[in-house]
C-alpha positions in Angstrom: 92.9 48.8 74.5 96.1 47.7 75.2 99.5 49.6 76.2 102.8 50.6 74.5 105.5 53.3 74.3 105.6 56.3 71.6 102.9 57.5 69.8 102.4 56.5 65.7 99.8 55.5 62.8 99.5 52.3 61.2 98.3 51.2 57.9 94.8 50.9 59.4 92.2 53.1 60.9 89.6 53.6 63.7 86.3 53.7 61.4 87.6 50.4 60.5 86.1 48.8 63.7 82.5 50.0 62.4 79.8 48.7 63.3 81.4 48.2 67.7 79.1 47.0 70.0 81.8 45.9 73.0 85.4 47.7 74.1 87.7 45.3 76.3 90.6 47.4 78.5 94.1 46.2 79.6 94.0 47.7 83.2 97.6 48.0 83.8 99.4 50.1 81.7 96.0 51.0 79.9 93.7 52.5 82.2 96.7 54.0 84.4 100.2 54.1 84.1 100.8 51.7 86.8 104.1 50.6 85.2 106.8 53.1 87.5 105.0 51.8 90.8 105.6 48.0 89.3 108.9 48.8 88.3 109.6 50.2 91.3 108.5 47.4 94.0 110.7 44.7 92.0 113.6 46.8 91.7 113.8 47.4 95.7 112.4 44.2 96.3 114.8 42.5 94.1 118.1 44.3 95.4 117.1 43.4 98.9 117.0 39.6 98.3 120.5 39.8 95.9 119.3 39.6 92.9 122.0 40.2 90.2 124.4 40.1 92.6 122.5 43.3 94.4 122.4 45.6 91.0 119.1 47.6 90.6 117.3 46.1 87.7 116.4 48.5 84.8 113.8 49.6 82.8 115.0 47.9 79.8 115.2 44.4 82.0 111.7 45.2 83.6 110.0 45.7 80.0 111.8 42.8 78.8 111.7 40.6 81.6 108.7 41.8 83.5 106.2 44.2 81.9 103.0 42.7 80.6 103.6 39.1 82.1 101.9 36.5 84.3 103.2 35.6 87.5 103.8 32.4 87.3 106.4 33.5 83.7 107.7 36.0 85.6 108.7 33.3 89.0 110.2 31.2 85.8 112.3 33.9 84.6 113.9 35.7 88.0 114.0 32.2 89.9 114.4 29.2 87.2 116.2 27.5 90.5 113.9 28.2 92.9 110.0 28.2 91.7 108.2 28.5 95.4 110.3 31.0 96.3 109.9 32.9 92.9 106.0 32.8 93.5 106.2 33.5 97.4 108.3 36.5 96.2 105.6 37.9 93.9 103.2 37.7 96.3 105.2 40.1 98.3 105.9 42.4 95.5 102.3 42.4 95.0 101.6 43.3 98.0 103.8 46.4 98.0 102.6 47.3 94.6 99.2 47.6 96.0 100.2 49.5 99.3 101.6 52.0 96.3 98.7 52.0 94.1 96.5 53.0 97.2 98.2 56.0 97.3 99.0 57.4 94.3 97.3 56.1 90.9 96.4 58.8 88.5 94.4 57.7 85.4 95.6 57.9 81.7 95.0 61.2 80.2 91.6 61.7 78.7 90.4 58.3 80.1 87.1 59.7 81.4 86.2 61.5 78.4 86.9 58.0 76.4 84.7 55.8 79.1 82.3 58.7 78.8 81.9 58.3 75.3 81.6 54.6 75.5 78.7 54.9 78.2 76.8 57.2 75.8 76.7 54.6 72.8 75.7 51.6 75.4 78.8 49.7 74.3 78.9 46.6 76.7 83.1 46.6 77.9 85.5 44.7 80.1 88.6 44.7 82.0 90.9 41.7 80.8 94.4 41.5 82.4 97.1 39.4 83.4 97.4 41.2 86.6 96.2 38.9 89.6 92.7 40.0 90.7 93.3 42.0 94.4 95.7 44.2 92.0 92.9 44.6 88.9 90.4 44.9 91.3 91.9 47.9 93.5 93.2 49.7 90.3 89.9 49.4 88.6 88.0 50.9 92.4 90.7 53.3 92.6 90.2 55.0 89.0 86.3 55.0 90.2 85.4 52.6 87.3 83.8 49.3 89.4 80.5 50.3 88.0 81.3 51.0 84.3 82.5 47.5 84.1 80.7 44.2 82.8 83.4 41.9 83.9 86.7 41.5 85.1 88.7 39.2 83.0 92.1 37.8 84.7 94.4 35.8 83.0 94.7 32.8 86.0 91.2 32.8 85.4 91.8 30.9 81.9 93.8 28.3 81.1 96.7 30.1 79.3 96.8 33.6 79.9 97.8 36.9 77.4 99.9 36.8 75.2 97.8 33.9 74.3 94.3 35.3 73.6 92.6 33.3 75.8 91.7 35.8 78.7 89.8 38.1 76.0 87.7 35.0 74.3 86.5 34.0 78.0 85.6 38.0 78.2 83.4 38.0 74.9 81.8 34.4 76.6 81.1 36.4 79.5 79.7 39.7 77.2 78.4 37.4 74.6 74.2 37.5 75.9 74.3 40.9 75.2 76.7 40.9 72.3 74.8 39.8 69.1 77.4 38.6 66.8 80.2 38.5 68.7 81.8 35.1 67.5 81.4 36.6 63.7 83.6 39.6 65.2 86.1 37.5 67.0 86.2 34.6 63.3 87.0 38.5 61.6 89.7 39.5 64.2 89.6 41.8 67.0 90.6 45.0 66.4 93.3 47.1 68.6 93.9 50.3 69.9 97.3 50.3 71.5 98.3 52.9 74.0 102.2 53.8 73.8 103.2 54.4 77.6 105.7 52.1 78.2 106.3 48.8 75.2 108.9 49.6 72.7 106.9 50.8 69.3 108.6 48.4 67.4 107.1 45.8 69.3 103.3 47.3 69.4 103.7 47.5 65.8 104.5 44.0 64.9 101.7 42.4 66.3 100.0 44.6 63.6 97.3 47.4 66.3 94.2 49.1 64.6 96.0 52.3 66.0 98.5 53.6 68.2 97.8 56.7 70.7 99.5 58.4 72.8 96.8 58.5 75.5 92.8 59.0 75.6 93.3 62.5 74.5 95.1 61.7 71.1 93.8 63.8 68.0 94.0 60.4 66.0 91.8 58.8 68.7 89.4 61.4 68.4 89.1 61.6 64.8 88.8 58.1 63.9 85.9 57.9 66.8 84.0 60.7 65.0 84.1 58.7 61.7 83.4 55.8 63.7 80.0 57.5 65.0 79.1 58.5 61.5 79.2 54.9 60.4 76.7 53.8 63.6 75.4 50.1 64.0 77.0 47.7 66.3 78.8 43.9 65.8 82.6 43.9 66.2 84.5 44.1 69.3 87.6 46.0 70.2 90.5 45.5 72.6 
């Protein structure tokens, strides 16, 4: 599951995942729409230090610039002269984002009835993100889901993190002695069910999702799990 912007249908559909035996969640963006408190720290964070010249950064800068990417990209990007600093920076912002997220962190719409649903069948599932672990870590506690978790998957954990797909073949690894099949699945590609929260829809829809919803509580969702449970048996994985 991984997160986006408006809600749509692509050419594909949910009972095409049958037979699923494993579910890997994004965290940020995915299991909560953590996205306003990020957006947030930087842009205070950023006009305090000078940062284009004291101008608030946007949303349309933060998605572009910001949103969805490793740390280490992001020090790159905001401080090409300065790389320490860039990094010693982000570990501040994280900081604040996590003073933030202690306090206010509501879960994605219908997200218990969909990790609910996922208990029932005994799907094994994972957390895989690009966020560094303290952050994954306190969201995932915070939304009361430490337990419904196999592993925790976090990009500096591999040796290129997302977009590349590295962080989600070290979580099948992890999954994979209680995964029959799982390589077959990943040879087949992984399937996608991408949430639209924040990523402009063109750009969910190029890299060619399952499905687009507009949260956990999507009609679409709902109706392609119901075929999904006619179909039964277990082997691919979905993200």
């Amino acid at each position: 599951m991984m997160a986006g912007e408006n809600s749509v249908q692509s050419k594909k559909s949910i009972p095409d995942l049958a037979p699923l035996e494993a579910v890997l969640f994004d965290v940020d963006g995915t299991l909560c729409d953590s996205d306003p408190l990020h957006h947030y720290a930087f842009r205070e964070m950023l006009q305090e230090v000078g940062f284009n010249n004291g101008v608030p950064i946007d949303e349309e800068f933060f998605a572009k610039n910001i949103s969805g990417k490793h740390n280490d990209d992001i020090a790159v990007i905001l401080f090409p002269e300065d790389i320490p600093r860039g990094i010693k920076f982000l570990e501040d912002k994280e900081a604040m984002f996590r003073r933030l997220a202690s306090e206010n962190l509501p879960p994605t719409k219908g997200l218990y009835k969909l990790t609910k649903w996922i208990e029932d069948l005994g799907l094994k599932r994972a957390a895989v993100s690009n966020a560094p672990r303290p952050n994954a870590e306190l969201m995932i506690s915070k939304l009361g889901l430490k337990d419904f978790f196999d592993a925790v998957i976090i990009g500096s954990d591999c040796e290129r993190a997302k977009p590349y797909p590295d962080p989600y073949l070290k979580a099948l690894e992890v999954l994979k002695d209680s995964v029959s099949g799982i390589r077959a699945g990943v040879a087949a590609g992984m399937p996608v069910v991408g949430l639209t929260t924040r990523n402009p829809e063109n750009l969910l829809m190029e890299a060619d999702p399952t499905i687009l919803i507009k949260d956990y509580e999507d009609p679409k969702l709902w109706a392609g799990l119901e075929e999904l449970d006619k179909k039964g048996g277990s082997s691919k994985t979905a993200a």
